[in-house]
C-alpha positions in Angstrom: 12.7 -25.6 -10.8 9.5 -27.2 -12.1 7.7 -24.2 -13.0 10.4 -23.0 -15.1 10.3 -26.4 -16.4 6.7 -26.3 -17.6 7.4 -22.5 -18.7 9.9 -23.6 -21.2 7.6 -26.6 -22.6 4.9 -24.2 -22.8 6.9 -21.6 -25.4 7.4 -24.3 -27.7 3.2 -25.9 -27.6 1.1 -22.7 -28.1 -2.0 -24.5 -28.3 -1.0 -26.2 -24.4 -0.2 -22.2 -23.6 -3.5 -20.9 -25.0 -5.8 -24.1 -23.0 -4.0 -22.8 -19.9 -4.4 -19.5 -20.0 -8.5 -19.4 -21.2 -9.0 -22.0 -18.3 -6.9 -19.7 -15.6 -9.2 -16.4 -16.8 -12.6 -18.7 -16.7 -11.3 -19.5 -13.2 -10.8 -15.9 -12.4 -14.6 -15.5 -13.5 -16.0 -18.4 -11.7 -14.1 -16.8 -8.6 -15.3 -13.6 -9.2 -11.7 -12.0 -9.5 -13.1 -9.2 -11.7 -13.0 -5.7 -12.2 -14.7 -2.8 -13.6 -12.7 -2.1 -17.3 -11.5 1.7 -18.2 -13.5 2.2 -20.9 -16.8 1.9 -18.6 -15.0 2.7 -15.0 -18.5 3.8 -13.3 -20.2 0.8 -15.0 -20.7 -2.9 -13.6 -22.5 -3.9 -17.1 -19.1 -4.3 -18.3 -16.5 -6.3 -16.6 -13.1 -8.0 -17.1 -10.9 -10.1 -15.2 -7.8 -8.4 -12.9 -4.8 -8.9 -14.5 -2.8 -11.4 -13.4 -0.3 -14.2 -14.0 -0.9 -17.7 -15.1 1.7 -18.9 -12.3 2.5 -18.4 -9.3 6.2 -16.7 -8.6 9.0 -17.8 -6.5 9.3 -16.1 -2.8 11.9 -17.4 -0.7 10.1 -19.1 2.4 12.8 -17.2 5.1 12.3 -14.2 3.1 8.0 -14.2 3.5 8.3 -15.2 6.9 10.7 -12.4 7.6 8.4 -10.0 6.4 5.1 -12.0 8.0 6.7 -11.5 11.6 8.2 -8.0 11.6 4.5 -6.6 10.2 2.5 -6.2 13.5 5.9 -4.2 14.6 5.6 -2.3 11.4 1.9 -1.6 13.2 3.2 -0.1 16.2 6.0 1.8 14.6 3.7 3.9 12.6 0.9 3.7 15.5 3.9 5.2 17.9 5.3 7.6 15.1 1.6 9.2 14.7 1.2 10.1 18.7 4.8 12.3 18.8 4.4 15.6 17.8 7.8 16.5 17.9 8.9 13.6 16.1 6.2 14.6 12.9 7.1 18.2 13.3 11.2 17.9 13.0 11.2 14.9 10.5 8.5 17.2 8.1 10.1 20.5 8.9 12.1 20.5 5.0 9.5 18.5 3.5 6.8 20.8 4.1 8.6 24.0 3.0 9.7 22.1 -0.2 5.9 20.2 -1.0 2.6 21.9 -1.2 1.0 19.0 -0.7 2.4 17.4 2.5 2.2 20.7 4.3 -1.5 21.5 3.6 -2.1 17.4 5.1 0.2 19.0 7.5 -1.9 22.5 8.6 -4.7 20.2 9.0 -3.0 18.0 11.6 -1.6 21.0 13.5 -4.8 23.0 13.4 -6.4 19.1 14.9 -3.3 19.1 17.4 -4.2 22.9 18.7 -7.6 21.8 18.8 -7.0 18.9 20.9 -7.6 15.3 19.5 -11.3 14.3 19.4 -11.6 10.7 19.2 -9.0 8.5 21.6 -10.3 5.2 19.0 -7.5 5.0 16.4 -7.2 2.3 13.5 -4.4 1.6 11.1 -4.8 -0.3 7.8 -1.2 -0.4 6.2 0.6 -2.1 3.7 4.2 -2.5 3.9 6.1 -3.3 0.1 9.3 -5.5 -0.1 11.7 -6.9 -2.8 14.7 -8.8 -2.8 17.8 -7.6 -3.6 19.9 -9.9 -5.1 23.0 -10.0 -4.5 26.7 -11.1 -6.7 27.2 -13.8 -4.5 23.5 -15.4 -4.6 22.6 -14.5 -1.6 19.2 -11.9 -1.3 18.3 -9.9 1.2 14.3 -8.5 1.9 13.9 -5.1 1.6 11.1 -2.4 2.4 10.2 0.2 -0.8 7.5 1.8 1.4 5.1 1.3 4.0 1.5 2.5 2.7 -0.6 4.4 5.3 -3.5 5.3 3.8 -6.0 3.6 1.2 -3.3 0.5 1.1 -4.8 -2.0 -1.6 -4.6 -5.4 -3.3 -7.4 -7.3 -1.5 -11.0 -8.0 -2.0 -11.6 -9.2 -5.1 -8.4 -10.7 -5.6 -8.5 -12.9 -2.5 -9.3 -15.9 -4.5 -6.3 -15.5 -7.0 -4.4 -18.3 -4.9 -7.1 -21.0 -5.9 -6.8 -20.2 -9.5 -2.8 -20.8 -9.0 -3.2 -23.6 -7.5 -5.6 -25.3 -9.9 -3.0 -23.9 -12.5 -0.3 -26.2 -11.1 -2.3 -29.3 -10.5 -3.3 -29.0 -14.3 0.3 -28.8 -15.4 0.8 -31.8 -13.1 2.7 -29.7 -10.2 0.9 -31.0 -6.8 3.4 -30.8 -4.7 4.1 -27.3 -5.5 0.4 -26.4 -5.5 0.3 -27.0 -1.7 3.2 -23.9 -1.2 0.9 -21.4 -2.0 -0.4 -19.3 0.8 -3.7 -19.5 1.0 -5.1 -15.6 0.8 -9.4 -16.4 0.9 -9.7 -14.9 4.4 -7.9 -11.5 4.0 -11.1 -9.5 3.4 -12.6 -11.2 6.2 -10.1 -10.1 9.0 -9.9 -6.7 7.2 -13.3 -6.4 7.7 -12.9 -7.2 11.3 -10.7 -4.5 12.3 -13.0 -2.0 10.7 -16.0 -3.3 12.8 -13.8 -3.2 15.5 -13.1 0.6 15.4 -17.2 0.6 14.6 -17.8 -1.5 17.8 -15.6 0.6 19.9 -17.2 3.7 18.9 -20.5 2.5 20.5 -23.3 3.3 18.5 -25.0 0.4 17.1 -26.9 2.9 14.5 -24.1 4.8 13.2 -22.4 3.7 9.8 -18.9 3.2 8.3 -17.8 5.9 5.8 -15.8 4.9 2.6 -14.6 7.8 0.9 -14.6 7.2 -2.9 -12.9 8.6 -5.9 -14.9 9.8 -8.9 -13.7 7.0 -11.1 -14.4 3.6 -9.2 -12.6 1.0 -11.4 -12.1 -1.1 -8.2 -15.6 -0.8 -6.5 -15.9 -4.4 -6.9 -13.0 -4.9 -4.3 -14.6 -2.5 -2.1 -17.9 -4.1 -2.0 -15.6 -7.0 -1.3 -15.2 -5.1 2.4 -18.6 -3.7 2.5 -20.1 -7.3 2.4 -18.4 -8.1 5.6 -19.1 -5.4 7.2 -22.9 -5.8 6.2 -23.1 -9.3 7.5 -21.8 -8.3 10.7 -25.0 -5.7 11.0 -23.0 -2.8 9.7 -24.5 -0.1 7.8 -21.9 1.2 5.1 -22.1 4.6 3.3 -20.3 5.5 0.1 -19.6 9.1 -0.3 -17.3 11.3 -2.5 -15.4 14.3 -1.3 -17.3 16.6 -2.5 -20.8 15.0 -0.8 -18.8 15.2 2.4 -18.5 18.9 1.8 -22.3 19.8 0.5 -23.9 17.3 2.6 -21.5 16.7 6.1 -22.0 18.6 9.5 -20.6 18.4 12.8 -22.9 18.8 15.6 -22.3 20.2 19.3 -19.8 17.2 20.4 -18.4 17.1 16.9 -20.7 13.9 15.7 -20.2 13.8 12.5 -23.1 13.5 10.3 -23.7 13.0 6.7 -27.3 13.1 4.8 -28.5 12.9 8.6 -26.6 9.4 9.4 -24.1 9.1 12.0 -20.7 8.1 10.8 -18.7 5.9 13.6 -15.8 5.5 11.1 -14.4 7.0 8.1 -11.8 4.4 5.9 -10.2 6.8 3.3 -10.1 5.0 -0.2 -9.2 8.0 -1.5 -7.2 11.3 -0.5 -3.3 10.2 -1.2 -2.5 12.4 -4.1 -2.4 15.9 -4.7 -5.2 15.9 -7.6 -7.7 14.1 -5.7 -8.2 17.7 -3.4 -9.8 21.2 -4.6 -10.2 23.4 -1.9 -14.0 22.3 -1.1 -12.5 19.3 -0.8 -9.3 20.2 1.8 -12.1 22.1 4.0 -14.1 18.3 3.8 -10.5 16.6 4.9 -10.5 19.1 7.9 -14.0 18.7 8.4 -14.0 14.7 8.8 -10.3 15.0 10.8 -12.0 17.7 13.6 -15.1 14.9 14.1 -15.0 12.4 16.6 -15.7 9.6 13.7 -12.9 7.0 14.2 -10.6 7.5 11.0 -8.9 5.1 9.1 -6.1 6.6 8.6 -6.6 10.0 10.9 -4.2 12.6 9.5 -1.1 11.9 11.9 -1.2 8.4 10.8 -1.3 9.2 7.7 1.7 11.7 8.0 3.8 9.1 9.5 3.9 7.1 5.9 5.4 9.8 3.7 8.9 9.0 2.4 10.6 11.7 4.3 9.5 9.7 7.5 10.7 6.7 6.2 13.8 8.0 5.7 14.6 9.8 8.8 14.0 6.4 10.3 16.5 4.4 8.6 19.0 7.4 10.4 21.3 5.9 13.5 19.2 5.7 16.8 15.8 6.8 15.6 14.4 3.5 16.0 15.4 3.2 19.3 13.6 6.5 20.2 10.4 4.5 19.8 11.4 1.2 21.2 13.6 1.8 23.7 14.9 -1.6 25.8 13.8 -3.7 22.6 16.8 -4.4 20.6 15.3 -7.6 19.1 12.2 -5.6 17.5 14.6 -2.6 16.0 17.2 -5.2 14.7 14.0 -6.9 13.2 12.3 -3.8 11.6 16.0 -2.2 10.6 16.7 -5.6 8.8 14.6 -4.6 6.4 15.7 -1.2 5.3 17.4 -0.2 2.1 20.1 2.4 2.5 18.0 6.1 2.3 19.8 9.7 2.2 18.5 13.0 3.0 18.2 16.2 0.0 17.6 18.7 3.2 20.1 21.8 2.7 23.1 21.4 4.5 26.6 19.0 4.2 24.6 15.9 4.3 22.1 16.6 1.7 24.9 18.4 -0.6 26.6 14.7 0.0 23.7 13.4 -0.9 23.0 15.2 -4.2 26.5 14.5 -5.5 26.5 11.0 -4.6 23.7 10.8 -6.8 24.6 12.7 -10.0 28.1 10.6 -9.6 26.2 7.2 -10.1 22.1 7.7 -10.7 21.7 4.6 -11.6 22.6 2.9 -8.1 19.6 5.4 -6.3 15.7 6.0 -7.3 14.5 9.4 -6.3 11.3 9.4 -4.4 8.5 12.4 -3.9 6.2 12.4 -1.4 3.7 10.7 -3.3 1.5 7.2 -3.0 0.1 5.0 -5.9 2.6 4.2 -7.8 4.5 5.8 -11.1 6.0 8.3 -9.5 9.3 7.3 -8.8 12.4 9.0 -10.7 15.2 6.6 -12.1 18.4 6.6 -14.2 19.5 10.0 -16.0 16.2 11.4 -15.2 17.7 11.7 -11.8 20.2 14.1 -13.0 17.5 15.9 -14.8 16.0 16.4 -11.5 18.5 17.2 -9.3 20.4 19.7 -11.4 17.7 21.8 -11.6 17.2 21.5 -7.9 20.4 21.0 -6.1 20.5 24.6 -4.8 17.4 24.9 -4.2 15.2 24.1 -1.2 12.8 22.7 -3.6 15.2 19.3 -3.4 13.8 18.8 0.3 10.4 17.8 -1.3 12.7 14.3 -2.5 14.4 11.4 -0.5 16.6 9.5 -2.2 16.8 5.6 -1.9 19.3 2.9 -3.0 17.9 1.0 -5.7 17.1 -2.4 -5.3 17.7 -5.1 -7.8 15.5 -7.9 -7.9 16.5 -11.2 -9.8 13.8 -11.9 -12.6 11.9 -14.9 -13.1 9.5 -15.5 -15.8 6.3 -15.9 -16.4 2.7 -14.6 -18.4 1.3 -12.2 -17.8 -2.6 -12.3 -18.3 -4.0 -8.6 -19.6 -7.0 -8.1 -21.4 -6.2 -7.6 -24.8 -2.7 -8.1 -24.5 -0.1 -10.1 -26.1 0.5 -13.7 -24.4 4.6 -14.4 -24.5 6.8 -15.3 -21.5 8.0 -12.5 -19.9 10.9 -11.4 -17.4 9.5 -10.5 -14.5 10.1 -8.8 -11.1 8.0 -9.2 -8.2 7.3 -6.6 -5.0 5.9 -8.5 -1.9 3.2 -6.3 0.3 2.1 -7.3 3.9 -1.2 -6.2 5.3 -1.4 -5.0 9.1 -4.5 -3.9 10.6 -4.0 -2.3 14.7 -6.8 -0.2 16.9 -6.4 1.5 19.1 -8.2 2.5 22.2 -6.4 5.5 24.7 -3.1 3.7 25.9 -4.5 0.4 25.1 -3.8 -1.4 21.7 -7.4 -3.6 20.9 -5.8 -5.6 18.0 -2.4 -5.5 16.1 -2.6 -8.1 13.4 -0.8 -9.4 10.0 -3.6 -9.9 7.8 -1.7 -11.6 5.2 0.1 -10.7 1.6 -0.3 -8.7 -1.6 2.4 -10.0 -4.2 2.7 -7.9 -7.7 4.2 -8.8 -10.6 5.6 -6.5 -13.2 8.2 -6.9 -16.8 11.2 -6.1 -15.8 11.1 -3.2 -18.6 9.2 -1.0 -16.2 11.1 0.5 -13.1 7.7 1.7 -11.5 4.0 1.9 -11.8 0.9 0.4 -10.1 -1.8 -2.5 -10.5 -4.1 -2.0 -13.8 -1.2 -0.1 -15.0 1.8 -1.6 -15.2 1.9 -4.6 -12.6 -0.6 -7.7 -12.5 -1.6 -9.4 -9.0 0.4 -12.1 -8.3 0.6 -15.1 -5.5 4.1 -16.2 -3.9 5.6 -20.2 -4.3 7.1 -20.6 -1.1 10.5 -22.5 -2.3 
């Protein structure tokens, strides 16, 4: 290929190398691909480009129009998943024992589904992650590691990486190849749009949009990214941390929610996936912003439907079926895409399970019910695991997942402060879907586009800023 081509050329001219690169991170500037850097997180006086890399990487075109088409069914999946109770409550029924966590998300939405649900307007923002897996024979197959629910990532400020790329190739003399890259500069844009959708639907023109923030806001810049949208479209936005939503939120008589006296039409939860971001002022917030009639992006069902015990129980015989019945085109399309995935509940199947695992760890990964990356369990750490919980109910609080096994290609990787050298590298595909919902009747079901990361093949897991850089696909 003529990438690898130009790769190869460039190991052995490091001046050519180190002309490429400073012109691909000025590009990143003059695009304003940028971030906020750890040592100042809260600070904007201070910034550095995202980490990237200085060429595209190869997607098979089949493969990323696979995933392009089966997205908005992804939508409707998890749309349909978070409207059956008794789908949520059998599916979770081990988990919840086994994980602290999930079953506190869980009280909230039973205490919301005795309550009765409040607000009929329902919006999704989800990311669904691929790879290939490679095959002996050449042949690769797409894949789905997960399917994010709730704060799902990799736009905003990055929407412009696929002009750097492309400028990249043209200057190395590739313009055939630069016209195979996706272009990615209206992402934000349509993202945007199904927020002010929910905001529209909702019906009051001086009520604002809610982002709920972390503490540490290395990727504000992205979110602004949104907020500007939303602001040119007449939208107030509000940024507000857990703990403000607990001091300074209210409900009134017809469960308005109301923050430092504004309205809030819809809450988008950029924050909230992981166990440490809640203290108990914070859990009674959660509850707080789930009983309001706000529009929430994700409201608590949705965001049950994206745990990995979910995920799992739908790769089962039938499931699918259960939520599209009569369409055996759309589940051969969404099952196409599932890795094999095993239950650890107690019983025969989970015992199979558990041995099948300790007899050959290194064909599984072992996944918690956790978002954001790094969490993942791999090789003999499996065993570690599991023997210590395989007669214990505290195994139900794990799915385990046959691992995939990408083929490398390499590339740079650009970091701040890192070491430049060609690197093998493996690459995870996400697709962005945005739906609303309105009572029975779905407003907008969309693909919004494509998140690729790019990662050394010496880690087996980890995030953006941590591990993985942002990435573009080469349709070949």
């Amino acid at each position: 290929m003529a990438v690898k081509a130009v790769l190869q050329d460039l190991i052995t001219n490091p001046d050519r190398l180190k002309d490429l690169m400073d012109e691909a991170k000025e590009l990143a500037f003059q695009h304003g691909i940028l971030m906020r850097t750890h040592e100042t997180p809260n600070s904007s006086e201070v910034v550095t480009y995202i980490p990237f890399t200085l060429f595209p990487s190869p997607v098979p075109k089949a493969a990323y129009l696979q995933a392009l088409a089966v997205q908005t069914h992804f939508n409707t999946l998890v749309d349909k998943i978070s409207r059956d109770p008794d789908f949520l409550e059998e599916a979770l029924a081990g988990t919840i024992q086994a994980d602290d966590f999930t079953a506190k998300l869980f009280g909230i939405y039973r205490q919301v589904q005795r309550e009765g649900q409040t607000q009929s307007i329902v919006m999704g923002l989800n990311r669904s992650d691929y790879m290939l897996d490679h095959r002996e024979d050449g042949t690769s197959f797409l894949k789905q590691i997960e399917i994010n629910t709730i704060a799902a990532g990799g736009f905003g400020v990055s929407d412009r990486l696929s002009l750097v790329h492309r400028h990249v190739l043209r200057l190395v003399g590739l313009l055939e190849e630069s016209e195979s890259v996706p272009d990615t500069t209206s992402r934000t844009a349509r993202l945007g749009a199904a927020l002010a959708k929910g905001w529209e639907l909702y019906g009051q023109q001086k009520a604002v949009i809610l982002f709920l923030v972390e503490e540490v806001q290395i990727s504000k810049l992205s979110h602004r990214c949104i907020e500007r949208e939303l602001w040119n479209r007449n939208i107030a936005v509000i940024r507000r941390r857990f703990e403000e939503v607990s001091r300074r939120g209210s409900l009134d008589g017809d469960k308005k929610l109301f923050i430092d006296g504004l309205e809030v039409a819809v809450v988008y939860y950029r924050y909230g996936y992981m166990p440490d971001h809640y203290t108990e002022e914070t859990w009674d917030a959660r509850l707080l912003m789930e009983r309001s009639l706000a529009v929430k992006c994700p409201d608590i069902s949705t965001h049950l439907a994206g745990t990995k015990k979910v995920q799992q129980v739908l790769a089962k015989p039938g499931v699918l079926e259960r939520f599209f019945p009569d369409q055996p085109e759309v589940v051969e399309q969404i099952r196409a895409t599932f890795a094999g995935l095993y239950t650890l509940d107690m019983g025969p199947e989970g015992d199979q399970t558990v041995a099948m695992a300790l007899a050959a760890p290194d064909r599984f990964v072992l996944k918690p019910q956790r978002e954001g990356g790094g969490n993942n369990i791999y090789g003999s750490e499996i065993c570690d695991v599991l023997q210590g919980v395989k007669d214990s109910a505290e195994r139900m609080a794990y799915i385990l997942m046959d691992k995939i096994h990408p083929a490398p290609v390499q590339n740079y990787l650009l970091r701040r402060d890192a070491p430049h050298r060609v690197t093998n590298c493996l690459s995870e595909l996400g697709m962005l879907g945005a739906y609303v919902r309105q009572g029975e009747d779905m407003m907008m079901n969309e693909c919004m586009g494509h998140v690729l990361r790019t990662k050394s093949s010496e880690h087996s897991d980890g995030g953006v800023a941590a591990v993985a850089v942002l990435d573009e696909p080469l349709l070949v």
